[in-house]
C-alpha positions as CSV (number, residue, x, y, z in Angstrom):
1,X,58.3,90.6,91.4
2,X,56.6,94.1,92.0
3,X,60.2,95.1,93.9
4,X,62.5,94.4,90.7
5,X,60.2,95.6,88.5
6,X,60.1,99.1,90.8
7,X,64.1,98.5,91.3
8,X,64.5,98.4,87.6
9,X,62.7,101.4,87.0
10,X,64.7,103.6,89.8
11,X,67.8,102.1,88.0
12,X,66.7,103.4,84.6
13,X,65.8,106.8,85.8
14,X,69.1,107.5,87.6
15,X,70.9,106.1,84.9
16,X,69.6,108.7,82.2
17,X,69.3,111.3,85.2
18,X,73.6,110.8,85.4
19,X,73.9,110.5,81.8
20,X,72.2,113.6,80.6
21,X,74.4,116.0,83.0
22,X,77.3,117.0,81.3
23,X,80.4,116.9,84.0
24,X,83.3,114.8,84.0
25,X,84.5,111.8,86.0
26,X,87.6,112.6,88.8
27,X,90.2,110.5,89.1
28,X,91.8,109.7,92.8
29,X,95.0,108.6,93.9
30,X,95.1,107.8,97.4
31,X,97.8,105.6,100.0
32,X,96.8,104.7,103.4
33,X,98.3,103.1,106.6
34,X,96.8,101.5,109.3
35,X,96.1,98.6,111.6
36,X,94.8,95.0,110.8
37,X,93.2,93.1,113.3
38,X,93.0,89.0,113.1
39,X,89.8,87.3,113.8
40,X,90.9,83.7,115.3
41,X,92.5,84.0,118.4
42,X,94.7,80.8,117.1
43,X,96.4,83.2,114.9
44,X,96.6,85.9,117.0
45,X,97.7,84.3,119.7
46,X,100.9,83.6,117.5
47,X,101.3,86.1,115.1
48,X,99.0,89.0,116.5
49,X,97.7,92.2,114.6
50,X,99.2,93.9,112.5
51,X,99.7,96.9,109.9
52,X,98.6,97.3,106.2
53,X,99.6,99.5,103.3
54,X,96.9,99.9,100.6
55,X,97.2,102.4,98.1
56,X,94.5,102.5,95.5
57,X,93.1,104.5,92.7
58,X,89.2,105.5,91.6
59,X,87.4,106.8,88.9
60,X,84.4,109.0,90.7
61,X,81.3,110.0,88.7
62,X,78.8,111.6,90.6
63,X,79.2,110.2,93.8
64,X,79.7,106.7,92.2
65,X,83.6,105.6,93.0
66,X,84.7,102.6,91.0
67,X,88.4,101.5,91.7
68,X,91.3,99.1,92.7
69,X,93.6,99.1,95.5
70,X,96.4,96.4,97.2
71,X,96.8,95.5,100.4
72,X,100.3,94.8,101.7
73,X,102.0,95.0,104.9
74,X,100.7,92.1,107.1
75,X,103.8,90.0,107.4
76,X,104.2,89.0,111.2
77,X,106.9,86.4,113.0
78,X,105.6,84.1,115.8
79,X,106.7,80.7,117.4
80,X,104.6,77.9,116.8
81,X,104.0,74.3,118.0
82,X,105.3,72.1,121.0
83,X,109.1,72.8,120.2
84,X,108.6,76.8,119.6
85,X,109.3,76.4,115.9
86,X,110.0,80.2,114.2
87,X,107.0,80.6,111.7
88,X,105.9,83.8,109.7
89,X,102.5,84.5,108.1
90,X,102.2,86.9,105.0
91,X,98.9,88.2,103.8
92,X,98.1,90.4,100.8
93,X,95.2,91.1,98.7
94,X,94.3,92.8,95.4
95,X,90.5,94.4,96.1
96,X,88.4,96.1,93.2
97,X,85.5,98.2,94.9
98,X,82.4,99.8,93.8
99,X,80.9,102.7,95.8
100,X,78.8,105.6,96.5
101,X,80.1,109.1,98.0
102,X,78.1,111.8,98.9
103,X,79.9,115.7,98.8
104,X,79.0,118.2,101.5
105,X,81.3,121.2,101.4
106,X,85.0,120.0,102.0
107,X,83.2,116.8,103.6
108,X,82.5,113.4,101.2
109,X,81.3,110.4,103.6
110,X,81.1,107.4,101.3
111,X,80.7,103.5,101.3
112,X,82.3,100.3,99.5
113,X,81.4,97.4,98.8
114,X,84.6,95.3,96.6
115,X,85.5,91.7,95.9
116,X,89.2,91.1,97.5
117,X,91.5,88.7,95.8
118,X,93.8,87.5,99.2
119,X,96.7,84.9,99.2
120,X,98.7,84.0,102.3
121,X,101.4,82.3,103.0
122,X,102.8,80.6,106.3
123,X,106.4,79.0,106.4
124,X,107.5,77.2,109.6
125,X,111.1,76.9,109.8
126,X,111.3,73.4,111.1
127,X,112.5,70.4,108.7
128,X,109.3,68.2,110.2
129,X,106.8,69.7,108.5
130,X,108.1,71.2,105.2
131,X,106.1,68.8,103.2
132,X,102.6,70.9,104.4
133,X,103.0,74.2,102.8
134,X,100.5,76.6,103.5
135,X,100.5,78.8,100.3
136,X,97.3,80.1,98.8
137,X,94.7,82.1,97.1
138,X,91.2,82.7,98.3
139,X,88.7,85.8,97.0
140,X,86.4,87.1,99.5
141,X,83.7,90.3,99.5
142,X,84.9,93.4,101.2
143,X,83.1,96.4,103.3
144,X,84.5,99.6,103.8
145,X,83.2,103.0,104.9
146,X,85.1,105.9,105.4
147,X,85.2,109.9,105.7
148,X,87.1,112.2,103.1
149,X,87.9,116.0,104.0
150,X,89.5,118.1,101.6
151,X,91.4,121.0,103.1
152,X,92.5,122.1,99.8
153,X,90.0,121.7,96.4
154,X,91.8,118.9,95.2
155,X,93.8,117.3,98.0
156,X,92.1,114.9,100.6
157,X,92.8,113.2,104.0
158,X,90.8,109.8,104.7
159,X,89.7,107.9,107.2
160,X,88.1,104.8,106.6
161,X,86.8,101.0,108.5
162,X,87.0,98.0,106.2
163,X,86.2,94.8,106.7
164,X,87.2,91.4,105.4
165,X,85.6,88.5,106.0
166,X,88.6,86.1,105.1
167,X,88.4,82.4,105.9
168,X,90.6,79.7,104.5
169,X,91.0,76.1,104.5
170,X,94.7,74.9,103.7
171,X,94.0,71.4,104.9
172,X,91.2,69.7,107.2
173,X,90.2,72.6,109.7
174,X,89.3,76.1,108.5
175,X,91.4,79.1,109.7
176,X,89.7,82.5,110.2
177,X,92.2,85.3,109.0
178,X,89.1,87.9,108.6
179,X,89.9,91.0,110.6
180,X,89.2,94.9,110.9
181,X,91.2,97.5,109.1
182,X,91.0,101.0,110.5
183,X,93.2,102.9,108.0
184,X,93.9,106.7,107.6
185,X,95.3,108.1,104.6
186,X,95.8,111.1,102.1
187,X,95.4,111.2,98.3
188,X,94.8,113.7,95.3
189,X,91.9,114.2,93.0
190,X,92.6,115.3,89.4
């Protein structure tokens, strides 16, 4: 009890600390591009790893980054059961995040924590099994971390880890489509 009560008390004093400054929020637009790895070998033994897009936009307030981005990208081709059947697996995501960056200099290290909204989507061209469609929806906490430089006052290039843990359940047996993204990326602040 002691720890929220001491909790609630840092919270209240770095509330009124940000609210009695008087400086204005930044807003950032930012794309990215980079790799997306798949957790269960099942699936990458198939379909394999693959790229992402994600661009995204954040309201920054000293330090704190609140913001919203979409994943695209991950749609990969593979063969799958006895006969070698063509299949393709699409997976995209809408993510809202809530963060904390720190400014040195040119230099802003930061951290996310978000709540992903992810659907995917398998087809299997074969006529035997077009009665099990795997289509769906499944929301999932994200992790990211990442590295800002700004060569230019407003202007930044971004490097950041992210990772979902992403496991879904079309039928009977649970398939693990979590995975790393490594993704680099450039974006504005205004």
């Amino acid at each position: 009890m002691k720890k929220i009560v001491y909790l609630m008390i840092f919270l209240t004093i770095f509330s009124l600390n940000l609210l009695a400054t008087n400086s204005r929020p930044n807003f950032e637009i930012g794309f990215y591009f980079g790799s997306r790895s798949v957790a269960s070998t099942e699936i990458k033994d198939v379909y394999g790893n693959g790229t992402i897009y994600f661009p995204d936009i954040a309201l920054i307030w000293h330090g704190i980054i609140l913001g919203g981005g979409y994943e695209g990208g991950y749609t990969r081709n593979g063969k799958i059961g006895i006969y070698q059947e063509p299949a393709t697996l699409k997976v995209t995501g809408l993510e809202f995040f809530l963060g904390y960056e720190y400014r040195i200099k040119q230099f802003s290290p930061y951290l996310k924590i978000g709540y992903g909204l992810y659907s995917y989507k398998q087809t299997v061209d074969s006529p035997y099994v077009s009665d099990y469609k795997v289509d769906g929806n499944k929301g999932t906490i994200t992790l990211a971390g990442g590295l800002k430089v700004y060569p230019l006052k407003n202007l930044f290039i971004s490097g950041e880890l992210r990772y979902v843990p992403l496991k879904v359940k079309p039928y009977t047996e649970e398939v693990d489509l979590s995975g790393l993204r490594i993704k680099g990326g450039i974006g504005v602040r205004f």
